[in-house]
N, C-alpha and C positions, 0 to 999 in steps of 0.2 A: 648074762654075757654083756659086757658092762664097758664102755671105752667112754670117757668125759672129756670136756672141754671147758679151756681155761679163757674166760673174756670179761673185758672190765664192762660194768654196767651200770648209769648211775644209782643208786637205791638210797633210800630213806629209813636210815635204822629205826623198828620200834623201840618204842618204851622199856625201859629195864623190867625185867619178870624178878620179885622180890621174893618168890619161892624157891627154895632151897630142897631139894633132896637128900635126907641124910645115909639113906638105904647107904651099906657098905657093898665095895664088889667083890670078889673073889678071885684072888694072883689069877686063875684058870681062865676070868671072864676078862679081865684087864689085860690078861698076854694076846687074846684069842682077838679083840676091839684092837688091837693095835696091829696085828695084822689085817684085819678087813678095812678099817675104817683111813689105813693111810694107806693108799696107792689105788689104784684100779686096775683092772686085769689086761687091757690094753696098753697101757705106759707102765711097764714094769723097768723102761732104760732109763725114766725119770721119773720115779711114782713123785708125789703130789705129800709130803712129809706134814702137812698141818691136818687140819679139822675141817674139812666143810660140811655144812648144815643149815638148816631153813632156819629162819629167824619171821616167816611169815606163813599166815595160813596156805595153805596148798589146798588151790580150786582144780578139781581132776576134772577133762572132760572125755566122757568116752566115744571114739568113733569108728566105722567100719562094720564089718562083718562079725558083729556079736552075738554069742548066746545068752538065754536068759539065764542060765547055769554063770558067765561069764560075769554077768549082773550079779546075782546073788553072792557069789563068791567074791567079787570087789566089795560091797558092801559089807560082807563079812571083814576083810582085812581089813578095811577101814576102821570099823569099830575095833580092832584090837589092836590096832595101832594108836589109835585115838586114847587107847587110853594108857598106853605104852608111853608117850610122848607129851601128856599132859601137864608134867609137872615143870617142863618149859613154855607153859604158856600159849601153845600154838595148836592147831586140831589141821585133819584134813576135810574135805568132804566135797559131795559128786555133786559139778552144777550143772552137768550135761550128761545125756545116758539116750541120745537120739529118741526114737521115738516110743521108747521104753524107760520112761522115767520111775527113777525108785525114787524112795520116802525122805531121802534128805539131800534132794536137787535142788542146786538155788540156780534158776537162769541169769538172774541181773548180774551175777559177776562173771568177771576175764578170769578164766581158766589161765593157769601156770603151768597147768601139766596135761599133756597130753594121753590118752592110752590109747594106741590105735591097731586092733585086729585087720589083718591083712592078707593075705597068700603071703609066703615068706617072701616068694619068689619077683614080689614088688615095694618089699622093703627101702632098696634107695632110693624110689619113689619119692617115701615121705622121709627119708633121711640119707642124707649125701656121705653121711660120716659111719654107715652101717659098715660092719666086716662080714661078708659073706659067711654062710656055712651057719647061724647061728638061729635059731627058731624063737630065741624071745631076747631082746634086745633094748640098751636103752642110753639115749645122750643127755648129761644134763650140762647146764652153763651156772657157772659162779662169777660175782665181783672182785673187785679188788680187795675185797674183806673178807673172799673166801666164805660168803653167805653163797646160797644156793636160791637162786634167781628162777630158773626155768626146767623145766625138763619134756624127754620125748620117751618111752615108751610104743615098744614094738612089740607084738603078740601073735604067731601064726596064726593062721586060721585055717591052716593044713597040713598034712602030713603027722598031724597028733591027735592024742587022743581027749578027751575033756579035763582028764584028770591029769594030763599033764600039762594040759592049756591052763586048767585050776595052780598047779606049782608055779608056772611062768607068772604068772599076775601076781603071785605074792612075793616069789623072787627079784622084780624087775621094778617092782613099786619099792620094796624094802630096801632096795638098793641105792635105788634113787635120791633116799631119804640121805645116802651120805655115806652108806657101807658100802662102796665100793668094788670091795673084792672079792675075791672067791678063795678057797682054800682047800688042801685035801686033808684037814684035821679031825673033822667030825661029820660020818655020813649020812648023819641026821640034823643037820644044822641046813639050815636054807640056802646058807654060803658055800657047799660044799664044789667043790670043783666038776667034780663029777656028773653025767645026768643023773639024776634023779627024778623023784613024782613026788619029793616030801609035799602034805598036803596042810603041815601042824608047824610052829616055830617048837622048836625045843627051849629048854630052860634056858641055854645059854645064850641062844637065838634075843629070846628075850632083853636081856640082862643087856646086850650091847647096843639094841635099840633104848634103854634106859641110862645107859651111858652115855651116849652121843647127846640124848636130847635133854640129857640132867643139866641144870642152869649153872652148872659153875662150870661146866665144858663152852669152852665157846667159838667159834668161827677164826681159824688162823694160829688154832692152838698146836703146837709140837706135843709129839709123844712127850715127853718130859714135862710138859706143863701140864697137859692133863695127868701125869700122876699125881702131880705135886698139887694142882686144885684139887681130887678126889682124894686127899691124904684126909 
């Protein structure tokens, strides 16, 4: 449950990534990316009509009232995101995890993204920009290049149960990454509008995280340009 925000910030573009993705997508996966990945579910009066997306590693740090279940299952997504998103260049990975450090924390870097377990009920706490009513939650900020700069990441740490604590953390991170939105098209897709406890990306699920971060899709791109790149 997803509301973003637009702010200029200065950055430093990397290095062009010289790999190419030829994988084809399928009309089903390209209709399906073009609903999630332009707008966000809170600005639907003016969704957000281009691309936004990381163009830099994503240092995650985790804070709050975590379980180790909460641990292992982040590092779960991470690895299959990581390899979802590889062929732009870019990887995530956890430099903070309090005092429960897993096997690939790095401390010496600035975290970019936050995940922070909380009681719901002090959500705009750590975020001023939260919508009431919503149990996993998350704001991100982009440039004027429509890269993805920063993000925050909210996660109850009550009134649910592990396994759907388990869904919110892959929901809310995958989102983050630039999908945006939610939809009622498929009840087993991680985007789906509806609650759920999916605990697995579906195929398609897949396919649109491969799209987004496929190197000829690029930060500030119109639906129409990304067809016309993945032609």
């Amino acid at each position: 449950l997803h509301p973003t925000a637009l702010t200029t910030v200065p950055a430093s573009a990397p290095p062009p990534n010289p790999k190419v993705n030829p994988q084809p997508y399928s009309q089903r996966a390209l209709d399906y990316f073009e609903t999630i990945a332009f707008g966000s579910e809170f600005s639907q009066n003016s969704p957000v009509r281009r691309i936004r997306k990381w163009t830099r590693n994503l240092s995650i740090s985790v804070q709050g009232q975590w379980t180790e279940q909460d641990r292992q299952t982040l590092n779960r997504i991470v690895r299959e995101l990581n390899a979802l998103v590889d062929s732009d260049g870019i990887r995530l990975d956890i430099t903070n995890a309090g005092s429960n450090t897993s096997s690939n924390t790095n401390s010496s870097i600035t975290p970019n993204v936050e995940i922070r377990f909380a009681p719901h009920g002090q959500f705009a706490n750590y975020e001023p920009s939260y919508v009431p009513g919503n149990l996993g939650f998350f704001y991100s900020w982009w440039n004027g290049d429509m890269e993805l700069v920063r993000s925050r990441i909210l996660i109850s740490s009550d009134r649910i149960s592990q396994e759907e604590r388990n869904h919110l953390i892959r929901e809310e991170l995958t989102q983050s990454l630039g999908l945006m939105n939610d939809a009622w098209t498929y009840q087993d897709s991680t985007f789906y509008q509806g609650w759920t406890r999916t605990q697995n990306y579906s195929d398609i699920d897949r396919d649109l995280v491969r799209i987004l971060y496929d190197p000829r899709v690029k930060p500030g791109q119109t639906p129409a340009q990304v067809r016309q790149a993945l032609q």
